[in-house]
Residue, then its C-alpha position, 0 to 999 in steps of 0.5 A: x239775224x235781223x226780224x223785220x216788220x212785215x217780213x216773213x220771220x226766221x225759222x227756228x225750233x222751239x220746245x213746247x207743251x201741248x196735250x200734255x206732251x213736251x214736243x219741238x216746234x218748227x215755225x216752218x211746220x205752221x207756214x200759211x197759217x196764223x202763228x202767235x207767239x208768247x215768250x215770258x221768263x220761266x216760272x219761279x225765276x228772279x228775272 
C-alpha cells in the first residue's frame, strides 16, 4: 500500500478512546470531513 501526497488515503480500522469509551474507528466512517491523525509508541515503552 502506497500513501501519496495529495490522495485520498487507504481505509483502514483503528482502535481508539473517546468519551471514555474504547471504540473502532473507520477512516471511511469521517469521509468528507477533516481528519487528524496522531500516531505515538504506547506509554511506558522503550521505543
Amino acid at each position: 500500500m502506497i500513501v501519496r501526497i495529495g490522495k485520498p488515503a487507504p481505509d483502514f480500522e483503528a482502535v481508539g478512546y473517546l468519551n471514555g469509551e474504547i471504540k473502532k474507528f473507520k477512516l471511511s466512517d469521517y469521509r468528507g470531513k477533516w481528519v487528524v491523525l496522531c500516531f505515538y509508541p504506547g506509554d511506558f515503552t522503550f521505543v
